[in-house]
TORVO-916538 format. One record per residue (C-alpha): x, y, z; residue in one letter; residue number from 1. Coordinates in nm, 2 decimals, always signed. Layout:
<sites>
- X	Y	Z	A	NUM .
...
</sites>
This chain:
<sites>
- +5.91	-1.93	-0.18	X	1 .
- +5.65	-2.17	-0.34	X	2 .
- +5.65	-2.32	+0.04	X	3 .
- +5.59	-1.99	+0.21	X	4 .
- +5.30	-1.96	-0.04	X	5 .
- +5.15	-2.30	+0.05	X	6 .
- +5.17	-2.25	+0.40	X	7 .
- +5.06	-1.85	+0.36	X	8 .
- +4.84	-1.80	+0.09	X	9 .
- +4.80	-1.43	+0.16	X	10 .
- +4.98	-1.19	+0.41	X	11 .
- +4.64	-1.20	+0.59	X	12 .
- +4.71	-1.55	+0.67	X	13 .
- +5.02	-1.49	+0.78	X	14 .
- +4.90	-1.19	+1.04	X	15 .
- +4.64	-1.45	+1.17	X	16 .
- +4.89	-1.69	+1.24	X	17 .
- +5.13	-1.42	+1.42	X	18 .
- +4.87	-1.32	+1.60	X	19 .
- +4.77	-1.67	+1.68	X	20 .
- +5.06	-1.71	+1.86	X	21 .
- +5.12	-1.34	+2.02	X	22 .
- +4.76	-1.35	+2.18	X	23 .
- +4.83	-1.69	+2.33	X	24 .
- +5.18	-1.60	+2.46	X	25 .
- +5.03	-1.30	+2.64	X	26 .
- +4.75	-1.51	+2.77	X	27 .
- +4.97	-1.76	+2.92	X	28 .
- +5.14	-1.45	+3.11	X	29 .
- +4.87	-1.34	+3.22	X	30 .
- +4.77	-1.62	+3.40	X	31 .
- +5.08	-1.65	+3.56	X	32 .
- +5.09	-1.32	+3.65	X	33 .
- +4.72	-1.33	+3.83	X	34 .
- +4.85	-1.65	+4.05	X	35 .
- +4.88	-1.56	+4.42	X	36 .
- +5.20	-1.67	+4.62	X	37 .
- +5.10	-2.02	+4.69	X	38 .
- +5.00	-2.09	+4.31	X	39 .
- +4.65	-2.02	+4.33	X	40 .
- +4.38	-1.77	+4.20	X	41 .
- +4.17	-1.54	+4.41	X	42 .
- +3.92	-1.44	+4.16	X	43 .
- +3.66	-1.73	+4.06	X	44 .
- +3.83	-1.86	+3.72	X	45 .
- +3.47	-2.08	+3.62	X	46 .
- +3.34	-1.71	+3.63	X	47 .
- +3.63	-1.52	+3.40	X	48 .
- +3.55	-1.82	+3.15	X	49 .
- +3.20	-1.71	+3.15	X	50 .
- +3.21	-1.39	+3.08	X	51 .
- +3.49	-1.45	+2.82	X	52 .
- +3.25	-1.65	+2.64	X	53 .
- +3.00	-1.43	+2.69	X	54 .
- +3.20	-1.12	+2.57	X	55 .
- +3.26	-1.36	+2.23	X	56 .
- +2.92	-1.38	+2.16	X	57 .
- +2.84	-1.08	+2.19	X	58 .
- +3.09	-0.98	+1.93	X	59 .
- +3.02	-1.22	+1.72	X	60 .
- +2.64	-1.10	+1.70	X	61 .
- +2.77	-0.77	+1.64	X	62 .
- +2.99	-0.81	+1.35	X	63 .
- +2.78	-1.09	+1.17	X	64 .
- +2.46	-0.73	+1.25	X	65 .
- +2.74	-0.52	+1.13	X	66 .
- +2.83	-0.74	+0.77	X	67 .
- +2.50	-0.88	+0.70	X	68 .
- +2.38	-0.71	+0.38	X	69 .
- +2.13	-0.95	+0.28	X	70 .
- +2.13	-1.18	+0.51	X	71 .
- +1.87	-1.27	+0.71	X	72 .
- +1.83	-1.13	+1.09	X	73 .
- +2.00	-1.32	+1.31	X	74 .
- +1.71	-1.48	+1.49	X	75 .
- +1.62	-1.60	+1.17	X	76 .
- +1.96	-1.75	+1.08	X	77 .
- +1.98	-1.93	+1.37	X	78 .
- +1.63	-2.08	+1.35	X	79 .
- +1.72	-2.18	+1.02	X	80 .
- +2.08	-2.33	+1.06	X	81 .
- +1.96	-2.51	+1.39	X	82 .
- +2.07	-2.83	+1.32	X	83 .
- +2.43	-2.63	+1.30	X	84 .
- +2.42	-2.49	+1.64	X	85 .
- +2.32	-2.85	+1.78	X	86 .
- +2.66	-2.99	+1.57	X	87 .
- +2.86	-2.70	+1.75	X	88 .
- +2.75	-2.78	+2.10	X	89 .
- +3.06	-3.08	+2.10	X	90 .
- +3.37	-2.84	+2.03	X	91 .
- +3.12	-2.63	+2.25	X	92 .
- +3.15	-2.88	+2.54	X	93 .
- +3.52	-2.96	+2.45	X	94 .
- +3.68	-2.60	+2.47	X	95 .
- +3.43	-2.53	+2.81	X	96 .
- +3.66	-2.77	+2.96	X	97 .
- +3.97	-2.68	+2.79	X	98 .
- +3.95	-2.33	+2.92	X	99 .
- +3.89	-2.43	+3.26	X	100 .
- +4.16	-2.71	+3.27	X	101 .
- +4.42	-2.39	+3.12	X	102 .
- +4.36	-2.20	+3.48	X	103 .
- +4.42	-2.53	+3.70	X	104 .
- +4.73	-2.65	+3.51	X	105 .
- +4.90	-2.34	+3.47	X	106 .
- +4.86	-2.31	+3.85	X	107 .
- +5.08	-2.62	+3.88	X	108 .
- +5.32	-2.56	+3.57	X	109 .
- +5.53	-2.26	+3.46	X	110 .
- +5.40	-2.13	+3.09	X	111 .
- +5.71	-2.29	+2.94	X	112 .
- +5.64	-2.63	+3.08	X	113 .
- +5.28	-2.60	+3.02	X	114 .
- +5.28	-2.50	+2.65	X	115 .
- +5.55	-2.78	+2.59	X	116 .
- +5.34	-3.05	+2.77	X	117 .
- +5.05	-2.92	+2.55	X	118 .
- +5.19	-3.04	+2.25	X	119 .
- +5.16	-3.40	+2.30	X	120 .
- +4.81	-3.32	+2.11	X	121 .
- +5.01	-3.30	+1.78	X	122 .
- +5.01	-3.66	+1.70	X	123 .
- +4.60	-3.70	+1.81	X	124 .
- +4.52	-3.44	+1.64	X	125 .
- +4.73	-3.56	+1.32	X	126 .
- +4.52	-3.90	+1.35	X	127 .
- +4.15	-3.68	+1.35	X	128 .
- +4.26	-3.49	+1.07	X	129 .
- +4.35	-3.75	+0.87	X	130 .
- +3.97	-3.93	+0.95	X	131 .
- +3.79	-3.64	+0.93	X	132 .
- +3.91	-3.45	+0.62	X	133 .
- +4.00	-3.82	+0.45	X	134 .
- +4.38	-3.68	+0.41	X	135 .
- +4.72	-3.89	+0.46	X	136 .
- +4.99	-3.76	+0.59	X	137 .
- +5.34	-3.79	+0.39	X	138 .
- +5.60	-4.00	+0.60	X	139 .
- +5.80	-3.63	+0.60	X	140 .
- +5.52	-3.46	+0.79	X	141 .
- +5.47	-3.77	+1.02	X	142 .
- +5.87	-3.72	+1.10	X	143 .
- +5.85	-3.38	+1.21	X	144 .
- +5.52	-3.47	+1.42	X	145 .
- +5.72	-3.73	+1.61	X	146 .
- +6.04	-3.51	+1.68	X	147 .
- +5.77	-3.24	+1.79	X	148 .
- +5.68	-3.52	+2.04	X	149 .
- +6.02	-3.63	+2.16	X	150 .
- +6.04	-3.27	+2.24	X	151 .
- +5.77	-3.27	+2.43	X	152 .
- +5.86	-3.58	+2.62	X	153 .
- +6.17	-3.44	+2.72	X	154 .
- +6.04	-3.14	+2.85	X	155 .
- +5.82	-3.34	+3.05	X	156 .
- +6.13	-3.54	+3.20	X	157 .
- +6.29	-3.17	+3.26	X	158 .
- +5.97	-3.09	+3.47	X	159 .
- +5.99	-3.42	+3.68	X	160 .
- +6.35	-3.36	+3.77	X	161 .
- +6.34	-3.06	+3.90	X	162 .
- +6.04	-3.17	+4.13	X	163 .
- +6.22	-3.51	+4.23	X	164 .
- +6.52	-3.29	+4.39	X	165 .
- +6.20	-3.22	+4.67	X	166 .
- +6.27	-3.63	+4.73	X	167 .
- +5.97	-3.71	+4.54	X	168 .
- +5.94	-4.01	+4.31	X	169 .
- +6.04	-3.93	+3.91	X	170 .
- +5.74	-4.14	+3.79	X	171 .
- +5.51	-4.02	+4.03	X	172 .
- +5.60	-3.68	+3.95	X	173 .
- +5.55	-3.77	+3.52	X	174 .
- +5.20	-3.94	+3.60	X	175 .
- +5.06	-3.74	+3.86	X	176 .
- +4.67	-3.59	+3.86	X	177 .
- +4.82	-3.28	+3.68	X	178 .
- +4.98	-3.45	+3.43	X	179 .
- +4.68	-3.67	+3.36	X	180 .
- +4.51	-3.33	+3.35	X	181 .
- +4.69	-3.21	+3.14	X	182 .
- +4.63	-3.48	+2.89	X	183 .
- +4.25	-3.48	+2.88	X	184 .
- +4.33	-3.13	+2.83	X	185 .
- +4.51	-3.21	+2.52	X	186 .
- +4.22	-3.45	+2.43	X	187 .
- +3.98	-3.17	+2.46	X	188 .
- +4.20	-2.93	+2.23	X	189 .
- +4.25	-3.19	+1.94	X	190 .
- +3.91	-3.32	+1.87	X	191 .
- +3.79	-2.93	+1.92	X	192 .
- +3.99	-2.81	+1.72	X	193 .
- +4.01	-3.06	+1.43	X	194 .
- +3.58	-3.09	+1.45	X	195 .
- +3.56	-2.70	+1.44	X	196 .
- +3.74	-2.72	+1.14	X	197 .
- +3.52	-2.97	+0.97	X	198 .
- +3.25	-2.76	+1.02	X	199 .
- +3.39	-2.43	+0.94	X	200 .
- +3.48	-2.59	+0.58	X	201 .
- +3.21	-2.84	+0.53	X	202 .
- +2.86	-2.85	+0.72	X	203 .
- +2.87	-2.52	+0.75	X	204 .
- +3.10	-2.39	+0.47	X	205 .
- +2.80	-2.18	+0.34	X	206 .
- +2.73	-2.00	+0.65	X	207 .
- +2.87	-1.65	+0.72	X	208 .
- +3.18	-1.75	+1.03	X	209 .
- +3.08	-1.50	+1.24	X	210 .
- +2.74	-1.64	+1.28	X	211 .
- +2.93	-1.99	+1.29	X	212 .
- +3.11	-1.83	+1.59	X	213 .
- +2.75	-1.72	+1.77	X	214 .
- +2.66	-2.09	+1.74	X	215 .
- +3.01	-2.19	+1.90	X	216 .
- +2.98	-1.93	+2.19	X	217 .
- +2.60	-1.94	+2.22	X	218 .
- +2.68	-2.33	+2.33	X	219 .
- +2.98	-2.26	+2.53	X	220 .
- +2.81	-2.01	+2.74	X	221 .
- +2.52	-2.25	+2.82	X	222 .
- +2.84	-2.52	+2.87	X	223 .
- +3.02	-2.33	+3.09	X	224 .
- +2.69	-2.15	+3.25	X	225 .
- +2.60	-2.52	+3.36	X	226 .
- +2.98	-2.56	+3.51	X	227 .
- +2.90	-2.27	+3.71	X	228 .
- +2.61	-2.45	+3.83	X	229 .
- +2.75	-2.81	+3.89	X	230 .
- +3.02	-2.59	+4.14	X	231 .
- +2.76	-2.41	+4.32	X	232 .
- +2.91	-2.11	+4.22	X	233 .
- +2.55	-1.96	+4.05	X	234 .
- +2.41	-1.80	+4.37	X	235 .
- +2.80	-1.60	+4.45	X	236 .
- +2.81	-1.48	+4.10	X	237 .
- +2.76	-1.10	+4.24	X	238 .
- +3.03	-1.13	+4.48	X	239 .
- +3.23	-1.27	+4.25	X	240 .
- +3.26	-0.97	+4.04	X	241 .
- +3.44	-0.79	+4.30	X	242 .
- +3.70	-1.02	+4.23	X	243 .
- +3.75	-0.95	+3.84	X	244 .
- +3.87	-0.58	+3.91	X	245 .
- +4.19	-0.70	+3.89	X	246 .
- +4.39	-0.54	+3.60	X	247 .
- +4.57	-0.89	+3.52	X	248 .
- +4.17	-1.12	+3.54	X	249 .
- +4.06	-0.85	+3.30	X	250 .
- +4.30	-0.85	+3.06	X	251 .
- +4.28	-1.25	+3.07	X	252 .
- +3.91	-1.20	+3.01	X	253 .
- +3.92	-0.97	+2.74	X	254 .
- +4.25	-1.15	+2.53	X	255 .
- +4.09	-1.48	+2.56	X	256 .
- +3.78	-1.32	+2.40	X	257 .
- +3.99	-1.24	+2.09	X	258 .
- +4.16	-1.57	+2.10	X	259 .
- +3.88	-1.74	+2.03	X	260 .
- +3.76	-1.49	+1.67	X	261 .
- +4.11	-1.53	+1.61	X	262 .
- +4.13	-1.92	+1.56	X	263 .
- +3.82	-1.94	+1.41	X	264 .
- +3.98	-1.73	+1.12	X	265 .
- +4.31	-1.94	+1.17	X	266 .
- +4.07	-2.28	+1.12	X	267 .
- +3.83	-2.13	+0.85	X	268 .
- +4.20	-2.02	+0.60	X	269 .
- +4.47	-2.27	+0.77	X	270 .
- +4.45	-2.57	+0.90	X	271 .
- +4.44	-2.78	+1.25	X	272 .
- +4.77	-2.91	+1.17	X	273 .
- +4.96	-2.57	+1.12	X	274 .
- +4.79	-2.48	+1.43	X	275 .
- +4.97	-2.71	+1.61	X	276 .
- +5.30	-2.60	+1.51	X	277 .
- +5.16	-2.24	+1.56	X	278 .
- +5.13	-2.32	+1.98	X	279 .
- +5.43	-2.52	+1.95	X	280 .
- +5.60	-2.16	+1.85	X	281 .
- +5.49	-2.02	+2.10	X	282 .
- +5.72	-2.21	+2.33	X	283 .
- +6.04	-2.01	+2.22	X	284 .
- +5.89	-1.67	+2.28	X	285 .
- +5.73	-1.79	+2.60	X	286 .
- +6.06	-1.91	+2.77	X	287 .
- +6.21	-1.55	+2.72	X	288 .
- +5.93	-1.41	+2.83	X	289 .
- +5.88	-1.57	+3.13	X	290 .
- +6.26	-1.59	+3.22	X	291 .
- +6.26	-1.19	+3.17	X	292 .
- +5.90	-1.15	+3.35	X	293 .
- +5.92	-1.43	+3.62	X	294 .
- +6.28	-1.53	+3.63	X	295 .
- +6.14	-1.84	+3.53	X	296 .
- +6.47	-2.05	+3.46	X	297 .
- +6.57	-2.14	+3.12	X	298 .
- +6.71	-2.52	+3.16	X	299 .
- +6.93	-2.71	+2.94	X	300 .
- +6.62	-2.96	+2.88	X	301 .
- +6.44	-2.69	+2.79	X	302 .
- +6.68	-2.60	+2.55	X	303 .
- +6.68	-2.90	+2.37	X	304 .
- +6.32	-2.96	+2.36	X	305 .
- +6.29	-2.59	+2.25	X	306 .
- +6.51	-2.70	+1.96	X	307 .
- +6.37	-3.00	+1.91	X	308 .
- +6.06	-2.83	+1.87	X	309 .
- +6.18	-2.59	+1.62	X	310 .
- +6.35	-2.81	+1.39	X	311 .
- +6.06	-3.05	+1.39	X	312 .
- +5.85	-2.69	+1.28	X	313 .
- +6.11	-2.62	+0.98	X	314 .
- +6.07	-2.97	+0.84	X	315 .
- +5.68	-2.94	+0.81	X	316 .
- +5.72	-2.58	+0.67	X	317 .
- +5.92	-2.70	+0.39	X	318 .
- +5.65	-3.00	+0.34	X	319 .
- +5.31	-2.78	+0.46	X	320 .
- +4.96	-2.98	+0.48	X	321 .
- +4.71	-2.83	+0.23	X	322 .
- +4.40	-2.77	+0.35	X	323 .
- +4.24	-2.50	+0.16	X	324 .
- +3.81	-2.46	+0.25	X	325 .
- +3.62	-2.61	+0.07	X	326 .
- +3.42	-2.35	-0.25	X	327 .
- +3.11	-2.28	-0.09	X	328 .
- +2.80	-2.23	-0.36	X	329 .
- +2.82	-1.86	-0.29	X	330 .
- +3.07	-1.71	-0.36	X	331 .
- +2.91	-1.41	-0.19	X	332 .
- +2.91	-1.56	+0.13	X	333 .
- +3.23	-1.58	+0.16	X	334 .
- +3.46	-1.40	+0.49	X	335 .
- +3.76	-1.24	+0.37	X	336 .
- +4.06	-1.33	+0.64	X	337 .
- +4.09	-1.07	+0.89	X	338 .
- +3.86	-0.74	+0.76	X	339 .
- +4.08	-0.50	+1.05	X	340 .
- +3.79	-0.23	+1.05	X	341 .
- +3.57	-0.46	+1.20	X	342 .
- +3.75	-0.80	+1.33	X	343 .
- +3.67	-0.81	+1.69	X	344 .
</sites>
């Protein structure tokens, strides 16, 4: 119980990291579910990014309108907390790239193997934490990190196997493009996440989050705006749009959008630790999904990486990192968790 407590310390933290993990199973189906036959996309995924961002910011600027009291107008704040929206501009960049990366690897990887490959971020972003919040790690929590890692691994293994029955080459399969990919992918989540947590609860520990999140998606719409333009895909934006009628792109647009006020919350209250073994959970839930939605087999190595996975999860449950923000000087300023009558 005293565990649960230190891991949750409020049934609001607890919904945000359900939901966490509900929002990103659903967004990993969706993707799957908007591939054509051959694997690909027919809508302009750069573009569904975009406007994703784009949706975030806007209601971001909304709710910090909507709960600013005293504040000052939002102009204002961010002319004042510039230097804050510069310092956001590198998770900014980081999860421009992530996003776009999730749409050309889930093109060549079923959710299951995707979300397991994913975790080989657990141990980087155990080694940022650790720098940036000045924290050690007990030699219990590094245990369950590295059997969260062997299960990985042998997922990965599972996923080069079944491609080498084609005649193809095990290794080539394991470090292909995709799987190198992948990996910056994984770069790109760990120091985003774990530097979006250092300034949620220290440079900017004293600014309302939701303008914290209009600096985050004010830079990752000029990030991804650029992509856009380094693709050549800025002059077909207006076709383009006929393209993201599709139920599925829509849905992926609009999920992704409350993904991202979602972890802020998870970050600002939890930790970038936890969230690891948050996605790593969603690996159990996404291999019945997809077997009952996709027939996506269910393999024996998946199996035992799933349980891998979990049992590596239990360990660090019983032996939680703590991580609690840091007091701002205002008490007043503070964000409760998730306020459900106006959370995006």
């Amino acid at each position: 119980m005293k565990q649960c407590f230190n891991l949750f310390p409020n049934k609001e933290a607890f919904i945000i990291f359900a939901l966490y993990i509900i929002l990103f199973v659903f967004q990993g189906v969706f993707v799957t579910a908007s591939k054509t036959e051959n694997g690909g996309y027919d809508y302009n995924t750069t573009l569904v990014v975009f406007l994703s961002e784009l949706l975030k910011l806007i209601a971001s600027a909304i709710l910090y309108s909507y709960r600013r009291e005293n504040k000052p107008h939002i102009l204002k704040a961010i002319a004042i907390n510039y230097k804050l929206l510069l310092l956001y501009g590198v998770p900014s960049l980081l999860y421009c790239f992530y996003n776009n990366l999730a749409f050309i690897n889930l093109s060549h990887y079923d959710p299951t193997s995707y979300y397991i490959l994913l975790q080989f971020r657990v141990v980087l972003t155990a080694l940022l934490f650790q720098f940036l919040f000045k924290k050690k790690l007990t030699w219990i929590q590094w245990i369950s990190l590295g059997i969260l890692t062997l299960g990985c691994m042998i997922k990965n293994f599972d996923a080069a196997s079944i491609q080498s029955k084609q005649n193809a080459d095990v290794l080539s399969q394991i470090f292909n493009i995709y799987f190198l990919s992948i990996n910056f992918q994984n770069f790109c989540s760990c120091l985003a996440g774990t530097y979006n947590e250092y300034l949620l609860k220290t440079k900017g520990a004293n600014v309302d989050i939701f303008l914290q999140n209009v600096f985050m998606y004010l830079d990752s719409v000029i990030c991804n705006f650029f992509i856009l333009l380094f693709k050549g895909e800025v002059s077909t934006i207006f076709d383009d749009f006929s393209s993201l009628s599709d139920t599925f792109v829509i849905l992926i647009t609009v999920n992704s959008a409350v993904v991202g006020i979602v972890t802020s919350f998870f970050l600002k209250n939890l930790n970038s630790i936890l969230k690891t073994y948050a996605s790593a959970l969603e690996l159990i839930i996404t291999a019945v999904v997809c077997y009952l939605l996709f027939n996506i087999i269910i393999t024996w190595f998946t199996i035992l990486s799933i349980a891998l996975v979990s049992v590596a999860i239990a360990i660090y449950f019983k032996n939680p990192v703590n991580n609690t923000p840091i007091n701002t000087k205002d008490s007043k300023d503070k964000v409760p968790l998730l306020d459900i009558s106006t959370e995006k």
